[in-house]
N, CA, C and O of each residue as an XYZ file, in Angstrom:
700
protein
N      -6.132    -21.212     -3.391
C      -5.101    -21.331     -2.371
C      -5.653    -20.810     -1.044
O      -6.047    -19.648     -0.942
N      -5.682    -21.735      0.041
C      -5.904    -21.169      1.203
C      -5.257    -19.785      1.778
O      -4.178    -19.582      1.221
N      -5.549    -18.904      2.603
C      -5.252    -17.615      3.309
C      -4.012    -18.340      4.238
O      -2.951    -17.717      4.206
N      -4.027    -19.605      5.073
C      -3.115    -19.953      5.750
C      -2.802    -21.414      5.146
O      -3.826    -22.023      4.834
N      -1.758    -22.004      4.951
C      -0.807    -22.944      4.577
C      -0.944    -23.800      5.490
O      -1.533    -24.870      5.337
N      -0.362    -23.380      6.630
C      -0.165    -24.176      7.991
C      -1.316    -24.657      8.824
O      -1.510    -25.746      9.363
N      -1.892    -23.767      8.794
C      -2.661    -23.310      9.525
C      -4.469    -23.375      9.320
O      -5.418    -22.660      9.641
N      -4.317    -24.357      8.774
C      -5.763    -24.543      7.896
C      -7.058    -24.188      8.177
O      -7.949    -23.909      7.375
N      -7.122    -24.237     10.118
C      -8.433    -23.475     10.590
C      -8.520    -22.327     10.918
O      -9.391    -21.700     11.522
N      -7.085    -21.924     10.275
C      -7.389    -20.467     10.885
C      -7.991    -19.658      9.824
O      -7.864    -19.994      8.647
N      -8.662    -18.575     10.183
C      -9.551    -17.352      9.039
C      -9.540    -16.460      9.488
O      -9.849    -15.527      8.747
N      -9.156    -16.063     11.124
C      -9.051    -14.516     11.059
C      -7.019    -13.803     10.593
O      -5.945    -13.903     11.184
N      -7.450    -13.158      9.297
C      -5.706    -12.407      9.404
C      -5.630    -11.810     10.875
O      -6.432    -11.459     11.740
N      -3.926    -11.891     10.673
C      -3.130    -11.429     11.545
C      -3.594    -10.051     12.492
O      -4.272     -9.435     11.669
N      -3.602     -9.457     13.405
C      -4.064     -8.209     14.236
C      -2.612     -7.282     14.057
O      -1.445     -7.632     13.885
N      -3.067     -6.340     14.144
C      -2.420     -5.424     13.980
C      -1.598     -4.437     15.337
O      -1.464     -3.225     15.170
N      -1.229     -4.937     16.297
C      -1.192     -4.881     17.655
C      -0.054     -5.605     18.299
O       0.474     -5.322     19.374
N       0.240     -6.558     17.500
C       1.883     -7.315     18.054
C       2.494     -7.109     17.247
O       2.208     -7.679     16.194
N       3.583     -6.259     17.269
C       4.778     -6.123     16.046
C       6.413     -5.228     17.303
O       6.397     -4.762     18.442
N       7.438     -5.388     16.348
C       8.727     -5.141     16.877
C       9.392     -4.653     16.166
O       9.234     -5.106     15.032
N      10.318     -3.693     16.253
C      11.012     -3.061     15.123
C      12.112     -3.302     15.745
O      12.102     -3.320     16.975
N      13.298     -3.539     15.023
C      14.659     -3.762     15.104
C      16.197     -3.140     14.519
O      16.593     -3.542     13.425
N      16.757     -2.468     15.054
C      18.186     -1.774     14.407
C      19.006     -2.262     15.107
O      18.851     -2.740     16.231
N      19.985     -2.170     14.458
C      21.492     -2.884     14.849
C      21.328     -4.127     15.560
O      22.109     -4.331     16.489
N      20.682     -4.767     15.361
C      20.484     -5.816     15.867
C      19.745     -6.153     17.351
O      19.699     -7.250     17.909
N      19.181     -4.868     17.816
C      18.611     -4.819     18.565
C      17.528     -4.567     18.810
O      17.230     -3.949     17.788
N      16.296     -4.567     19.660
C      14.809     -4.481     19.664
C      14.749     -2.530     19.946
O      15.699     -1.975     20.498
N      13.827     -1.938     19.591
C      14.155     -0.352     19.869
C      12.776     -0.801     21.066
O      11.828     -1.531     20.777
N      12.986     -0.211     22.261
C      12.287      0.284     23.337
C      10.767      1.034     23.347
O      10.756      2.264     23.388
N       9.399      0.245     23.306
C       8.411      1.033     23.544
C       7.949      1.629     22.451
O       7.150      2.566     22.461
N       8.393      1.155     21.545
C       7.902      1.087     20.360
C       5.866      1.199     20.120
O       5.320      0.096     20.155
N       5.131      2.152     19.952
C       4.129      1.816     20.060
C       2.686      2.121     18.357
O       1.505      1.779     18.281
N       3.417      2.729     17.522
C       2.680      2.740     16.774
C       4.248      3.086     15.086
O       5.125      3.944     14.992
N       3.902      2.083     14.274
C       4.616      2.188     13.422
C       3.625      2.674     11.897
O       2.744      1.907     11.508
N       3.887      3.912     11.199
C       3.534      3.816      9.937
C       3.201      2.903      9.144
O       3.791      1.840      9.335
N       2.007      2.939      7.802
C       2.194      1.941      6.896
C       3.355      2.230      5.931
O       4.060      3.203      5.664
N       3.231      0.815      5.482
C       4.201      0.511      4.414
C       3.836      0.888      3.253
O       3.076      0.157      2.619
N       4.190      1.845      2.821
C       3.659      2.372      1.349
C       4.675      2.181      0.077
O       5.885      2.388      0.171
N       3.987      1.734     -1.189
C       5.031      1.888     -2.126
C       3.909      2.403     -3.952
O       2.960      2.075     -4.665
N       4.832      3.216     -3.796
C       3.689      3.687     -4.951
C       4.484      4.167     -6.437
O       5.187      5.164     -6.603
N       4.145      3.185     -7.364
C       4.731      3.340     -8.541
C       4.087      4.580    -10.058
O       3.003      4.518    -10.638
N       4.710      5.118    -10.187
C       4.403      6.270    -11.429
C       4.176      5.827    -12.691
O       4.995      5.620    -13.586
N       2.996      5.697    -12.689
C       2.145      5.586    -14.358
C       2.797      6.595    -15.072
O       3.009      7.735    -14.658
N       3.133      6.097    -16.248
C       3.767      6.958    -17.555
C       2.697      6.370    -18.844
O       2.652      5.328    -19.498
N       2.069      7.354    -18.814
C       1.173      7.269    -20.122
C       1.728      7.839    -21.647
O       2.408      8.863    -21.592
N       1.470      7.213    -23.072
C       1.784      7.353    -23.607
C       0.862      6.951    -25.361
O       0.371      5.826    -25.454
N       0.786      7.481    -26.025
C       0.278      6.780    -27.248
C       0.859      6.692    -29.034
O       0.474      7.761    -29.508
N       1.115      6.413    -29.427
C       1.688      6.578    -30.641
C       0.149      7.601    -31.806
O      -1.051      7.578    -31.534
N       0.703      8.229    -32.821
C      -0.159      9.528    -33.682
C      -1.243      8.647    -34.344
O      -2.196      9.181    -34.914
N      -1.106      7.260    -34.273
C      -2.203      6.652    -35.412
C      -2.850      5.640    -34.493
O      -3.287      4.617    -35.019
N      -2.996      5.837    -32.855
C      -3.248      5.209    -31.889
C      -4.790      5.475    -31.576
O      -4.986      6.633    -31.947
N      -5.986      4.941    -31.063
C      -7.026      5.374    -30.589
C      -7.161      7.069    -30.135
O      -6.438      7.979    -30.542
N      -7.980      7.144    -29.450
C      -7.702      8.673    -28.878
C      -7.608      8.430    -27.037
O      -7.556      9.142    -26.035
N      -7.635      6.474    -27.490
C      -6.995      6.278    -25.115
C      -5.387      6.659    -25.302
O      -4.912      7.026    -26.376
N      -4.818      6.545    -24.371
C      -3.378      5.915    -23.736
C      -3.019      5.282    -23.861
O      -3.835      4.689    -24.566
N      -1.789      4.328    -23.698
C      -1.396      3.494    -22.810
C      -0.701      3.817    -21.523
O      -0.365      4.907    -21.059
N      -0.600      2.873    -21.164
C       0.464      3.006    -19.521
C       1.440      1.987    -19.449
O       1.299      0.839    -19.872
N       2.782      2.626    -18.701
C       3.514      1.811    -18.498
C       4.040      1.773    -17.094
O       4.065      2.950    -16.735
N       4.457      1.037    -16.159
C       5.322      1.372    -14.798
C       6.300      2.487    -15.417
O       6.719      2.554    -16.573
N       6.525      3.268    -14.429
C       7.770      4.214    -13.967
C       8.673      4.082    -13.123
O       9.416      3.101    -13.156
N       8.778      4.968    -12.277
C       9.709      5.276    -11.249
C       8.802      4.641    -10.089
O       7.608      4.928    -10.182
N       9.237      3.682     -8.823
C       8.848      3.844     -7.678
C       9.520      4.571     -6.717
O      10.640      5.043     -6.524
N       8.202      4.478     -6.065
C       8.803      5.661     -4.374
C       8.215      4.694     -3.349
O       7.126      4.121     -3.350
N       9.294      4.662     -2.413
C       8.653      4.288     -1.212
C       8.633      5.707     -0.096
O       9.540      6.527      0.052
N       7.387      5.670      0.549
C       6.665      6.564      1.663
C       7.183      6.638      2.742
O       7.163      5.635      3.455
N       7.871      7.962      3.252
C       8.134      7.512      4.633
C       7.540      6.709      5.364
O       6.441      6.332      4.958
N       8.000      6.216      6.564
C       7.650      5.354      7.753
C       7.852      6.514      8.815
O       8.530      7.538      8.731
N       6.979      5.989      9.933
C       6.476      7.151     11.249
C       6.748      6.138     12.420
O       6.303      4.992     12.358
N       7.458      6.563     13.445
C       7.627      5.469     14.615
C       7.246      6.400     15.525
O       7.755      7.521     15.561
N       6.330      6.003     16.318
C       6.135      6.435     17.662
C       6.357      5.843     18.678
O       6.385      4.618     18.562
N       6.576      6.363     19.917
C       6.805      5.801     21.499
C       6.520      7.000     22.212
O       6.430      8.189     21.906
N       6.355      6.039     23.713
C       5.964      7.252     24.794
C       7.605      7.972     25.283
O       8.536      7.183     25.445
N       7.826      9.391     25.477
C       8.654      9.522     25.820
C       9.108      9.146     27.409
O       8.349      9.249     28.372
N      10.595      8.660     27.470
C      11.633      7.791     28.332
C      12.620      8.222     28.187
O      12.867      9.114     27.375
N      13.686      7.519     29.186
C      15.221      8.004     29.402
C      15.586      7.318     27.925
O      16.701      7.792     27.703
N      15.366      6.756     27.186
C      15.721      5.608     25.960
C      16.146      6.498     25.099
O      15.328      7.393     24.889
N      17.435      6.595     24.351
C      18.058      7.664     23.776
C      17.868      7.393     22.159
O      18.232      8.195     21.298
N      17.209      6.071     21.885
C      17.765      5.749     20.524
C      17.179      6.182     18.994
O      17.603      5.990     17.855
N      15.704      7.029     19.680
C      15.283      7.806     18.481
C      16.252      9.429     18.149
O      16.544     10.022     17.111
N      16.428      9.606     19.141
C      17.857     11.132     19.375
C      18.931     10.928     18.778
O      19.421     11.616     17.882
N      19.501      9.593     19.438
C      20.775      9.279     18.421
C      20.868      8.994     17.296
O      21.767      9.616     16.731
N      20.320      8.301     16.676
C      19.523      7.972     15.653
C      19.904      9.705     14.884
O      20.912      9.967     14.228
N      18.860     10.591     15.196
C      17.899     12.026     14.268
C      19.351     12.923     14.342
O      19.577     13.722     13.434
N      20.439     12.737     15.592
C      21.666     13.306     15.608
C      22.410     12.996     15.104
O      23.472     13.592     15.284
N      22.372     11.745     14.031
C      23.493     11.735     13.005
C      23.163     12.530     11.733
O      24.037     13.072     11.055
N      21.716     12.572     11.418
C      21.362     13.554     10.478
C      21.711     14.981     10.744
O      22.314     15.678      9.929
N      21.443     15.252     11.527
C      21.752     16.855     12.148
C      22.151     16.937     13.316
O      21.393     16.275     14.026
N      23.058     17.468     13.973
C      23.061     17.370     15.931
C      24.149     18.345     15.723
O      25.375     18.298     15.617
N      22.814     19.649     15.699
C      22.911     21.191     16.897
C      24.198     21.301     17.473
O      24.598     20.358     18.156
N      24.897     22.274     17.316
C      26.092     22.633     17.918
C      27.123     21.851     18.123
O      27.944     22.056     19.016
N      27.162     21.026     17.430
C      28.552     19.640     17.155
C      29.993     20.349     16.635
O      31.075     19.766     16.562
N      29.728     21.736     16.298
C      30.483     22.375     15.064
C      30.909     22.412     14.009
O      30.236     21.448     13.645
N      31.521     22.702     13.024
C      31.732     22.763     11.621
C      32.160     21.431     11.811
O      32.724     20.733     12.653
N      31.513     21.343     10.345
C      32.167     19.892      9.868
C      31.688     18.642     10.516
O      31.689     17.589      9.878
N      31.378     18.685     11.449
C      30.426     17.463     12.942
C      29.238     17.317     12.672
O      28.558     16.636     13.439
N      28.409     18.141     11.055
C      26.825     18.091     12.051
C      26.014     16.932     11.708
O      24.948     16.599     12.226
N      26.817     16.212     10.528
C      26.125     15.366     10.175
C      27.146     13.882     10.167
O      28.355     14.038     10.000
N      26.646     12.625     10.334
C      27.578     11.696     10.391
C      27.010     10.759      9.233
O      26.096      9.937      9.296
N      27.674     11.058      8.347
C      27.673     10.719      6.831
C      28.260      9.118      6.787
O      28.010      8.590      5.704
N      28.844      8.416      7.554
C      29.703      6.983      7.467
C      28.083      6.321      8.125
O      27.716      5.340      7.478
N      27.366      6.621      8.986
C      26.579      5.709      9.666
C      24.899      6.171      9.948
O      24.003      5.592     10.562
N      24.937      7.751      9.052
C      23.402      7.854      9.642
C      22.193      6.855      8.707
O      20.991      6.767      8.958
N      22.726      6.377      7.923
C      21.484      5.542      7.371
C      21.275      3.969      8.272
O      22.212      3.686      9.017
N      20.194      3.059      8.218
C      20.235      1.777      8.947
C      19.238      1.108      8.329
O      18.231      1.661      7.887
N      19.457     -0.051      8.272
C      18.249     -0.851      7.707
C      17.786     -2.134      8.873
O      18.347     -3.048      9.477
N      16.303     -1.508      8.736
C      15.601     -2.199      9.982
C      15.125     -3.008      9.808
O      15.177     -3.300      8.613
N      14.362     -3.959     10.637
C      13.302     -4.999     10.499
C      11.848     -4.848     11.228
O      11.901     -4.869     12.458
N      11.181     -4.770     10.924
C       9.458     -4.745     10.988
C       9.020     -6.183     10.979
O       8.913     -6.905      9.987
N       8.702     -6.593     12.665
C       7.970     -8.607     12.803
C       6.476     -7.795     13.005
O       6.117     -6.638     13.220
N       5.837     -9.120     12.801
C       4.390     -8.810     12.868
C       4.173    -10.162     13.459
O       4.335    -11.180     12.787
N       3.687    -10.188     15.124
C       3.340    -11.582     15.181
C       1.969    -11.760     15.830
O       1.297    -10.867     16.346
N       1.566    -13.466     15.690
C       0.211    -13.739     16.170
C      -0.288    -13.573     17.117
O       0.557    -13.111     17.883
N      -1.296    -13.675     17.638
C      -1.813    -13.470     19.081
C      -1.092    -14.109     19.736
O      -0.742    -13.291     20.587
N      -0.573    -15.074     19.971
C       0.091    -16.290     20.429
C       1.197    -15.508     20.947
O       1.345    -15.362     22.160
N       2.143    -14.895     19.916
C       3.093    -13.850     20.527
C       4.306    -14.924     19.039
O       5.512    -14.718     18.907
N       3.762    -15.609     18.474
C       4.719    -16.509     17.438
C       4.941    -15.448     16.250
O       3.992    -14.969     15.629
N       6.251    -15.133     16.000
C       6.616    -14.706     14.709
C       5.976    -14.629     13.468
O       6.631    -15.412     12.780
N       5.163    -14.196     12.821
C       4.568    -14.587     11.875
C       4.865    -14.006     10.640
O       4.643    -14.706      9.652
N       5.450    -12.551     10.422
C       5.844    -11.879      8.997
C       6.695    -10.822      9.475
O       6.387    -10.187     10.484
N       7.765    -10.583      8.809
C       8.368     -9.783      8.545
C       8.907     -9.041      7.615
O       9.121     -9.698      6.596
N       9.248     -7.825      7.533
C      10.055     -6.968      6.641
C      11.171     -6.754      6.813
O      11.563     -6.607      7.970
N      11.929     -6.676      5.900
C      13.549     -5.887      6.053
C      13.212     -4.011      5.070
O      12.536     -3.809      4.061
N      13.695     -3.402      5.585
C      13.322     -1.880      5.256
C      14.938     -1.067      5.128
O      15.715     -0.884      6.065
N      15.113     -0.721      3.869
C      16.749     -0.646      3.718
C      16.811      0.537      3.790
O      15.735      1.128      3.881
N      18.120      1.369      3.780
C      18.688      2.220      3.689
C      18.345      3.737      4.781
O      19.077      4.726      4.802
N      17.281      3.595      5.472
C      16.528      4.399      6.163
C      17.122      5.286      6.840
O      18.317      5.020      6.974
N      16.766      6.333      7.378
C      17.480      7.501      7.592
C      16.459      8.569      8.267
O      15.576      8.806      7.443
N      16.246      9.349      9.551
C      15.785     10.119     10.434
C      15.397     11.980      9.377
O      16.062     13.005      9.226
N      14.273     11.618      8.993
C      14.265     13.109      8.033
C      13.022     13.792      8.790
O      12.297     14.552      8.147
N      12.773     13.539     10.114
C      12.008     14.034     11.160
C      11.810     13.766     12.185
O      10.887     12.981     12.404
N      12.543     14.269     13.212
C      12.608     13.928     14.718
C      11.506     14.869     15.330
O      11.482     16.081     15.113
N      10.493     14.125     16.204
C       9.751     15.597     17.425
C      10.026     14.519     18.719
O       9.731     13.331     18.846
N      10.730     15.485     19.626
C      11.574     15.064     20.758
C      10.388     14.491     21.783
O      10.358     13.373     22.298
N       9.255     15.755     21.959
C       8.396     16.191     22.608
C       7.159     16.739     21.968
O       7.254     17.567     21.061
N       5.864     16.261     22.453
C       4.519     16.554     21.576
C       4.528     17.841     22.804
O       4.982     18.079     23.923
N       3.530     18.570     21.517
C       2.647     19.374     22.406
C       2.175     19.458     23.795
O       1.363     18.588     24.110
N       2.502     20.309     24.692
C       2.233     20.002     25.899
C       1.174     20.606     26.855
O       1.467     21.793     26.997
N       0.253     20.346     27.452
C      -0.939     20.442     28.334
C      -1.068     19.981     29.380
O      -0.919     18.806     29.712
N      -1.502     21.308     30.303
C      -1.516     20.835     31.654
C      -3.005     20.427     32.167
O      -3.389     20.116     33.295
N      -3.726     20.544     30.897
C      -5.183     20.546     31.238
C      -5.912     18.514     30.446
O      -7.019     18.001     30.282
N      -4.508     18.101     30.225
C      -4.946     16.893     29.716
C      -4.366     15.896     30.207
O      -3.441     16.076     30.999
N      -4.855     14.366     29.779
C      -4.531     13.723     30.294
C      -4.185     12.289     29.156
O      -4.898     11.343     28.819
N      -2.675     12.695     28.770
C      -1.914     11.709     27.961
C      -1.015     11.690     28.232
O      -0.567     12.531     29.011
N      -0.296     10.721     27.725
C       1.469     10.165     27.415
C       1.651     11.065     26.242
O       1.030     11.296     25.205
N       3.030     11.592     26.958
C       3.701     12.218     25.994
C       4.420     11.317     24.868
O       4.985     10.282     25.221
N       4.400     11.703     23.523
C       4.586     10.800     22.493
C       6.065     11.173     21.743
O       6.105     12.368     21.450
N       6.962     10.623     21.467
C       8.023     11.004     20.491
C       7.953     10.321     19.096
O       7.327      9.277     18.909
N       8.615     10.960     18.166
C       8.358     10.228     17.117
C       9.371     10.373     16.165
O      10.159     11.255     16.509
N       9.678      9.798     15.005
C      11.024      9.937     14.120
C      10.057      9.416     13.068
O       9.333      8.432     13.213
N      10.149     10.386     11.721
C       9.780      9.841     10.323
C      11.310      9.045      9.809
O      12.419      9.311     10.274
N      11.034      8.099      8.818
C      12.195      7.312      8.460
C      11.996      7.477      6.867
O      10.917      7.102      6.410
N      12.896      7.976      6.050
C      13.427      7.900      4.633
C      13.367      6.513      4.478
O      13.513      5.801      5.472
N      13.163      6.000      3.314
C      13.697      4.741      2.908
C      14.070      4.398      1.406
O      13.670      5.161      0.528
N      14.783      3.336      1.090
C      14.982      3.407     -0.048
C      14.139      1.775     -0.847
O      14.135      1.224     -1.948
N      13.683      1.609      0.165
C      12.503      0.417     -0.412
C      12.476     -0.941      1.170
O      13.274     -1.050      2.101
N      11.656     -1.461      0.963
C      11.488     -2.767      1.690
C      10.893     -3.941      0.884
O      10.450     -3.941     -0.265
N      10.993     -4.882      1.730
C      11.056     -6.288      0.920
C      10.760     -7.067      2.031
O      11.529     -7.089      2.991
N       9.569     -7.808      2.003
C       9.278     -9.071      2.895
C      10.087     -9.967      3.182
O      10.896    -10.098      2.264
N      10.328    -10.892      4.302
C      11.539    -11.673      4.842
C      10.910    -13.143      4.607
O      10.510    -13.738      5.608
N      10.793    -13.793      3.281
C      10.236    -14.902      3.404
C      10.615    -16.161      3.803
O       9.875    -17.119      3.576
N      11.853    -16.312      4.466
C      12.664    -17.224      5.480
C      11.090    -17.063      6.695
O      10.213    -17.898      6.915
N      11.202    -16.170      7.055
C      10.061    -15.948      7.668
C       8.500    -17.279      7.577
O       7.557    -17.068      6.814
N       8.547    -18.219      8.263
C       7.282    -19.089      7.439
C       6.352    -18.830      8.252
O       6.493    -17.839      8.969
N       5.376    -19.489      8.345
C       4.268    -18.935      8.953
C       4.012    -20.144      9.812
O       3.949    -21.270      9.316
N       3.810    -19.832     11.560
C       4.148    -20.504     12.564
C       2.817    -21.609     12.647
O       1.665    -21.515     12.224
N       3.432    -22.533     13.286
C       2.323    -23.685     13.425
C       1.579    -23.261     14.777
O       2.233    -23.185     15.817
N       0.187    -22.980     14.757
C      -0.137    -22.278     16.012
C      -0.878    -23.937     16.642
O      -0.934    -24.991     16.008
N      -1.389    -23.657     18.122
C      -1.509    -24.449     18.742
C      -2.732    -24.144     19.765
O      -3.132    -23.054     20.176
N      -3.254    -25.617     20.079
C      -4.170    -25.444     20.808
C      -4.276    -25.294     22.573
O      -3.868    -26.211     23.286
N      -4.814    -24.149     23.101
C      -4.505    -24.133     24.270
C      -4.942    -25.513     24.775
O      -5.791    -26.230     24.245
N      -4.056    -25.843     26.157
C      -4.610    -26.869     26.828
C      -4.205    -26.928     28.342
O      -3.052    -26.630     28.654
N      -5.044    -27.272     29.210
C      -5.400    -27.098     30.426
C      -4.307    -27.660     31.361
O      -4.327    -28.891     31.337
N      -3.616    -27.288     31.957
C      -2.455    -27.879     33.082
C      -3.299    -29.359     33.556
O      -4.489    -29.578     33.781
N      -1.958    -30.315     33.590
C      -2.363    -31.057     34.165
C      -2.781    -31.275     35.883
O      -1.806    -31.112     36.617
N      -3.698    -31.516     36.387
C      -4.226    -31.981     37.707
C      -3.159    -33.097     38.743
O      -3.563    -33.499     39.834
């Protein structure tokens, strides 16, 4: 089976450099470096008394790995609001957590150089289990300050509605 369907001359995979993350239906702002997607399932070994002296194995339990979102910090409120339904400081009794809406399930695009849609994820149940507002700060350096939110999840699943775009050949304005 070919690497691309559509796309028959193509051979280099996808770059890792155009992608978009999405909540509530909206694009999140400046988005600049997203975690991998990890999912890692628990070997349960086992053997019966009149068995070799190997194992066997069977699947277990999976876990999916947090996710890490970074951006440069901005007036853009939506990693805060977001980390303030989990916890938000001096709300008072009973306020600190917003239990009806702090979880969200996002979407992760990954697209071609082209800027065409090419794969996506849906990432369920997710939830803010590490906000840093503000990195480390230095007056003797010279970076963008970075914010970041780790995301809980309770699994993801590829969006295969998602097909894989018919790319195209540049061509020269007409004269």
């Amino acid at each position: 089976m070919p690497e691309f369907s559509v796309n028959a001359t193509r051979f280099d995979p996808y770059k890792n450099f155009k992608f978009r993350v999405k909540w509530d239906g909206k694009y999140v702002a400046g988005v600049e470096k997203v975690g991998a997607l990890v999912r890692k399932t628990e070997v349960i070994y086992f053997r019966n008394g009149g068995d070799p002296s190997t194992s066997r194995k069977s699947p277990g339990r999976t876990e999916y790995s947090p996710i890490t979102l970074e951006r440069g910090v901005t007036h853009d409120t939506e990693f805060e609001k977001w980390a303030n339904k989990v916890w938000n400081y001096g709300s008072g009794l009973g306020a600190e957590v917003s239990l009806k809406d702090f979880r969200k399930d996002i979407i992760l695009e990954l697209y071609n150089e082209a800027g065409q849609l090419a794969i996506a994820y849906k990432i369920y149940r997710c939830w803010v289990s590490e906000y840093e507002a503000l990195p480390d700060l230095n007056a003797n350096a010279s970076a963008v300050a970075i914010q970041k939110i780790t995301l809980e999840n309770e699994g993801w699943e590829r969006d295969y509605s998602v097909a894989e775009p018919t790319e195209t050949s540049f061509t020269e304005p007409p004269q």
